[in-house]
C-alpha positions in Angstrom: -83.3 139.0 115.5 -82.5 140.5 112.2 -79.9 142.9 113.1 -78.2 144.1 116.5 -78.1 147.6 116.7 -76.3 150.6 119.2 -76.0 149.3 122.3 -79.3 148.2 123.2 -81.6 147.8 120.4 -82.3 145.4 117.9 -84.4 144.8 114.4 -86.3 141.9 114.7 -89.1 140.2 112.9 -92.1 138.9 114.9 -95.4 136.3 113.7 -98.1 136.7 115.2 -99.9 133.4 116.0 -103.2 134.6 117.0 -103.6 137.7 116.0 -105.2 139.3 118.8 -105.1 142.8 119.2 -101.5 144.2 120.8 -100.0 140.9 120.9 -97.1 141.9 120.0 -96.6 144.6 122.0 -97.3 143.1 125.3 -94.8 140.3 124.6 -91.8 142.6 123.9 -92.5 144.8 127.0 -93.3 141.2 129.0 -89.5 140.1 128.2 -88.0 143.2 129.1 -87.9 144.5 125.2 -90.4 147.2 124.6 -90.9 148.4 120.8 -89.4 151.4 120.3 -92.4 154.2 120.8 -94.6 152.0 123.0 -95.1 153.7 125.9 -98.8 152.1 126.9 -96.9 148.5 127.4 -93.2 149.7 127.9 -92.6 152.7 129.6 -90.0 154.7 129.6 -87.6 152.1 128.6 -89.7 151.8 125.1 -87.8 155.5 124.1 -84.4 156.0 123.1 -82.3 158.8 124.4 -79.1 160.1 123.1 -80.2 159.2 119.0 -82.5 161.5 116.9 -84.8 158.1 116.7 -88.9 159.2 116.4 -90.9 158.5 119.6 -93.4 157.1 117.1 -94.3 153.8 117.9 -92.0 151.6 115.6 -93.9 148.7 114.3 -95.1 147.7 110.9 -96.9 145.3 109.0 -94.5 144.3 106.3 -96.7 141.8 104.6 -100.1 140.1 105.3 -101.2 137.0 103.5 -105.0 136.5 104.1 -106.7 133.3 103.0 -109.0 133.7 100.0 -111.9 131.8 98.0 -110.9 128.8 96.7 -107.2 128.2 97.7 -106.2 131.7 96.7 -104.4 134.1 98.9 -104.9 138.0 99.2 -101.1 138.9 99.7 -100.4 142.9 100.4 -96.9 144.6 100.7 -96.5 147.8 102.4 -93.0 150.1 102.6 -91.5 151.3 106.1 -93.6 154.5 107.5 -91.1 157.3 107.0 -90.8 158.0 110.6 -88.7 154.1 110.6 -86.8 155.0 107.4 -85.6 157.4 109.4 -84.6 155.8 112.2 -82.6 153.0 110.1 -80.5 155.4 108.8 -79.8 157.2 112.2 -78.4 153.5 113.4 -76.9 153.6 110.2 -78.6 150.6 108.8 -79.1 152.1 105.0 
C-alpha cells in the first residue's frame, strides 16, 4: 500500500510474478479488493459511488523492464492515463 485513501480505497503497487494474463485483477477481487473499474472480476464493489472517480478500469503499467541481448535490459516508462490523473486529484492526492 502506497497511500490510504477516503474511506475505502487505497493506491497500491503490485508485481506481477508470472505474468499471466489478468493476474492481477483476479487477486484483488479474490481478497475482497477489486481495482477500481473492474467490473468482469469485481462487481459492483470495483465502482466508487459518492466521488466524480472514472468507471475506467484503473490500472497501469508504470514501468516494464524486459530482458534483452546480451545482459541488457529494454526499460520503458509510461505517465498515468488521464482518466487516473483525474481521479488522484479528486482524492486529493496531487
Amino acid at each position: 500500500v502506497i497511500e490510504y485513501l477516503a474511506d475505502s480505497l487505497s493506491w497500491v503497487e503490485l508485481i506481477p510474478v508470472t505474468g499471466r494474463t489478468h493476474q492481477l485483477r483476479v487477486h484483488m477481487a479474490q481478497i475482497g479488493h477489486p481495482i477500481i473499474g473492474d467490473g468482469k472480476y469485481g462487481g459492483t464493489e470495483a465502482f466508487v459511488r459518492g466521488l466524480a472517480i472514472s468507471s475506467q478500469l484503473h490500472l497501469h503499467a508504470e514501468r516494464i523492464v524486459i530482458p534483452w541481448l546480451f545482459g541488457k535490459k529494454i526499460d520503458v516508462k509510461a505517465p498515468l492515463p488521464p482518466h487516473m490523473q483525474q481521479s488522484r486529484k479528486e482524492l486529493g492526492m496531487v
